[in-house]
N, C-alpha and C positions, 0 to 999 in steps of 0.2 A: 179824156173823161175818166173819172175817176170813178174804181165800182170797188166791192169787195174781195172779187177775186184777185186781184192784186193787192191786197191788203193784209200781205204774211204777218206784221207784228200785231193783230191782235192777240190776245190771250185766250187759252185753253178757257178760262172760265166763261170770257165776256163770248168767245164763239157760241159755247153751250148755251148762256142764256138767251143770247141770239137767236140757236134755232128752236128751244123753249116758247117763246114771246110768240114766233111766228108760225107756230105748230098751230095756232088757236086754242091754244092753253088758257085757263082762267086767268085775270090779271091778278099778280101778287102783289105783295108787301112794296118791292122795286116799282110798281108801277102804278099803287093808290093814285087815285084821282086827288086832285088838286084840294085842300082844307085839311086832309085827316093828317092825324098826330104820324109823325115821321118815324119813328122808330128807329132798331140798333142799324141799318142801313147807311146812316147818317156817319158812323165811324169809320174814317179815312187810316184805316191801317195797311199796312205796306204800299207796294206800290201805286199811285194813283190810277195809271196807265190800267193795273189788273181790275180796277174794281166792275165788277156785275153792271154798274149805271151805266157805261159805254155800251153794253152790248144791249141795254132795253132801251134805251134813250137810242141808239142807231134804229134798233126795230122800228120804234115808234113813227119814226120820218120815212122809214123804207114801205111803212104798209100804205104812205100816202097813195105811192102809185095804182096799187090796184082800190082801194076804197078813195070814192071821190063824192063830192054833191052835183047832183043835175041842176043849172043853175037855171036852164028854162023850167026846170019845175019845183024847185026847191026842198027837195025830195032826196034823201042819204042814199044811195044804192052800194054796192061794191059791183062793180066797175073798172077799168082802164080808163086810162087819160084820155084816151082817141075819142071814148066814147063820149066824152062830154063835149070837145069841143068838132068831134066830126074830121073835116079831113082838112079844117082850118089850121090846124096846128096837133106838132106829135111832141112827145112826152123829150125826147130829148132836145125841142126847141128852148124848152123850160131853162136850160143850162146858158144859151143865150138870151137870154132876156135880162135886160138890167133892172135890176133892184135897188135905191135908196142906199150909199153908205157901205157898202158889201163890205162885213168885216175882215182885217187880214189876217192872215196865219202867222205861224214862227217860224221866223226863216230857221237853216243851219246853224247859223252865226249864234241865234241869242241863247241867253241863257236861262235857265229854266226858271229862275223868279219871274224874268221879263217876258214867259214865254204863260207863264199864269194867269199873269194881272193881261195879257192882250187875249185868252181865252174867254175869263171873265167878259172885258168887253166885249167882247164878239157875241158872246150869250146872250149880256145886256140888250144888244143892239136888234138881234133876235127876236126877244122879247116883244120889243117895240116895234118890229114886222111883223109882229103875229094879231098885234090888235088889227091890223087892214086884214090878216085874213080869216080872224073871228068875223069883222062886220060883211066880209062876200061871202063866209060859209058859218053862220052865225050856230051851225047844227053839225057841225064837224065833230065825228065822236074825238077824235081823235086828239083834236086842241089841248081836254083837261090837261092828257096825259103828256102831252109833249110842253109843256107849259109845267109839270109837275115834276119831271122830269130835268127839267133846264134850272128850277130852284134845286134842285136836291145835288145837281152838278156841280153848282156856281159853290154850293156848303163845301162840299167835298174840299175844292181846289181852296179855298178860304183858310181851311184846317192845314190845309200843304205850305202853303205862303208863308213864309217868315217874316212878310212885313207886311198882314193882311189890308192895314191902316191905311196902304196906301191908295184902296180901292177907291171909287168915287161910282155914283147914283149918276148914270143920264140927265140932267134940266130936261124941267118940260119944256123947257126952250128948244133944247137938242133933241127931243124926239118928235116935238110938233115938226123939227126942221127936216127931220128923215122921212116926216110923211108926206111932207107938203110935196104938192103936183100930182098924187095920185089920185085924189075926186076929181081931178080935173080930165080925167081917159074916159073914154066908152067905155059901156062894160064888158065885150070882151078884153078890152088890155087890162083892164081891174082884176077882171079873175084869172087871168094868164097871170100877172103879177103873184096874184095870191098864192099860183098853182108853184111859180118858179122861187119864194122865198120858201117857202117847206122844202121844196128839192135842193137847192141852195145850202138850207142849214142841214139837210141830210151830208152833202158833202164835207161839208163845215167841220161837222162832226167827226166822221172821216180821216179828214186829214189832219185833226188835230190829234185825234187820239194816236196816229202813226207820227207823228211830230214829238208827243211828248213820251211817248215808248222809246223811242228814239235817246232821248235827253237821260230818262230815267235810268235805263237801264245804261246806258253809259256811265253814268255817274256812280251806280251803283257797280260796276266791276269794276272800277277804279281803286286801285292799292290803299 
């Protein structure tokens, strides 16, 4: 299982803003809700790996665990996972529960344009998991931001790409296909679903960012 304490290549900054976000500090600039004008944020200067959006874009998915909806009541609480579903299921069940499509990471091997353009998708793919778990937690504060968050990433890495062109848009074909089968559960497998793609793109997140720290600064101490 993958947590942060094993997670030495983040950065001095993205740490700090890290434990900033999760102080209960005011949401800032990094973390507008979804629609407002983006600002200098949006400038991908030096390394990608270093920028502040990793470390609120992590927070963002980490506060899932303790803020939750009560789905018999419908009702925002902050909360543990236990508490919602009782002693039917615990928060690291979440980790085995399959999910639609689960995007991949970058191996060793690729290289850091190919290791972009499969970032990108993965966010894409993201994306289009998080409309199932707007429609089970329609009241999720959380959503704008991790939704606002995942556009402001996808720019960054865009700016990084030297052959951004090569990106492509999900089909509604391909995301109807990522959803299909999930109206088809009861609703606890619906909202265990819900509960394991947030946790999911929590790790997602994770292990890309130690993936492409990895690439970056390789390249960069190279002669």
């Amino acid at each position: 299982m993958t947590s942060l304490s094993n997670f030495p290549l983040l950065s001095a900054i993205t740490l700090g803003t890290f434990a900033w976000f999760t102080s209960a500090a005011p949401l800032a600039q990094l973390d507008r809700p979804s629609g407002e004008p983006p600002g200098q944020v949006l400038e991908a200067e030096g390394l990608l790996c270093d920028s502040p959006v990793w470390g609120v874009f992590i927070a963002s998915t980490t506060r899932h665990k303790e803020q939750t909806t009560k789905w018999e009541t419908g009702t925002t609480v902050d909360t543990q996972f236990e508490d919602e579903f009782s002693i039917e299921a615990n928060y690291d069940f979440l980790e085995r529960t399959e999910i639609p499509s689960p995007p991949a990471g970058c191996p060793v091997t690729m290289n850091k344009e190919a290791c972009l353009l499969r970032l990108v998708q993965g966010l894409q793919k993201y994306k289009v998991l998080l409309t199932h778990v707007k429609k089970e937690y329609p009241d999720n504060a959380l959503l704008p931001h991790i939704k606002y968050n995942s556009d402001l990433l996808i720019h960054l890495i865009e700016e990084k790409m030297r052959h951004p062109e090569r990106l492509t848009v999900l089909s509604d074909t391909e995301a109807q296909s990522m959803l299909q089968g999930l109206e088809n559960t009861n609703t606890f497998q619906r909202k265990v679903t819900a509960h394991s793609i947030l946790r999911k793109l929590h790790l997602f997140l994770i292990d890309s960012s130690r993936d492409l720290c990895r690439k970056e600064k390789f390249n960069h101490q190279r002669p």
